[in-house]
N, C-alpha and C positions, 0 to 999 in steps of 0.2 A: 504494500500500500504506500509504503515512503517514497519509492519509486517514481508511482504514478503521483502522486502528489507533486516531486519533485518537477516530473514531464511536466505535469498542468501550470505550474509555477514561471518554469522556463517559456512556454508558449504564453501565457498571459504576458511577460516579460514584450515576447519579440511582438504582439499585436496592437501590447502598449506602444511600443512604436513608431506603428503604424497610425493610432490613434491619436498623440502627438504631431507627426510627419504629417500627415495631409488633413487631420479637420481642427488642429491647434487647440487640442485637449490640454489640460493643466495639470490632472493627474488621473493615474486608473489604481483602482483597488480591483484585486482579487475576494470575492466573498461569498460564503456558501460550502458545499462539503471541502471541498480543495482547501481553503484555507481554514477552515476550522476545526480539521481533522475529524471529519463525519467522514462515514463509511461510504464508500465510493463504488461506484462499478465500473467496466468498459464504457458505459455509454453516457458517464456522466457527464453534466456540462460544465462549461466553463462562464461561471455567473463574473461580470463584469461589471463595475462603476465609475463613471468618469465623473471627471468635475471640469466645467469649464466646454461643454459641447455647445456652440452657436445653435440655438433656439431651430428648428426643423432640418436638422443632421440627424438627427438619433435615426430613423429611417435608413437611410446613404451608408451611416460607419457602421451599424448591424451587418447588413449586405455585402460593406466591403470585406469583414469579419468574417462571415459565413463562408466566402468564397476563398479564403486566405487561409482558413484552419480546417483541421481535421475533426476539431472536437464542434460540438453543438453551441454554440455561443450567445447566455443568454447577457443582452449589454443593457443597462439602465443609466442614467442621467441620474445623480446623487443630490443636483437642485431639485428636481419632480419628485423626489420617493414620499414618503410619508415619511412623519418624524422618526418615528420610533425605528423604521429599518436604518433610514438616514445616519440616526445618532450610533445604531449600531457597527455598521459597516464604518462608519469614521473610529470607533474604539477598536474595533477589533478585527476589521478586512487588513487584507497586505498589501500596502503601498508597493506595485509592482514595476511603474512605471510614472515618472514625472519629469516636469523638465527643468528639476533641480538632482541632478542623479545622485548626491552624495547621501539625499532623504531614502532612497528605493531600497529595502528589505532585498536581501542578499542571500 
């Protein structure tokens, strides 16, 4: 399971990105089994948050996402969630990708 935790880690990593690189994301959290060490399968997805996506992308960078990865990719806007995921995913998702690198979990 560390493994694949590891794989999902490193692929959040490179789509972070991508998520930076062309829609000028600010940061992605990884959140959900992958980073919170829930039990996982093959077919798990890759739950993603960004901060900082221009108001009607989230559409464009899912698809870019989808067709970029192997894993299932679900991606959320961390201004849109509701409090409560919001405050969580800020405590306890994995800063995977930002475009201050020295902040990104390693």
């Amino acid at each position: 399971m560390r493994a694949a935790a590891e794989a999902a880690r490193r692929e959040a990593q490179r789509l972070g990105r991508i998520l930076t690189d062309e829609f000028g994301v600010e940061r992605v959290y990884l959140f959900g089994s992958f980073a919170w060490g829930l039990e996982t399968r093959p077919d798990s997805d890759l739950d993603l948050a960004v901060e900082g996506l221009p108001r009607g992308k989230l559409v464009f960078a899912h698809a870019r996402l989808s067709n970029a990865s192997r894993y299932t990719v679900d991606l959320v806007s961390l201004e849109r969630l509701p409090e409560l995921l919001r405050k969580r995913i800020l405590k306890s998702g994995l800063v995977v990708y930002e475009n201050q690198p020295e902040h990104v979990a390693g």
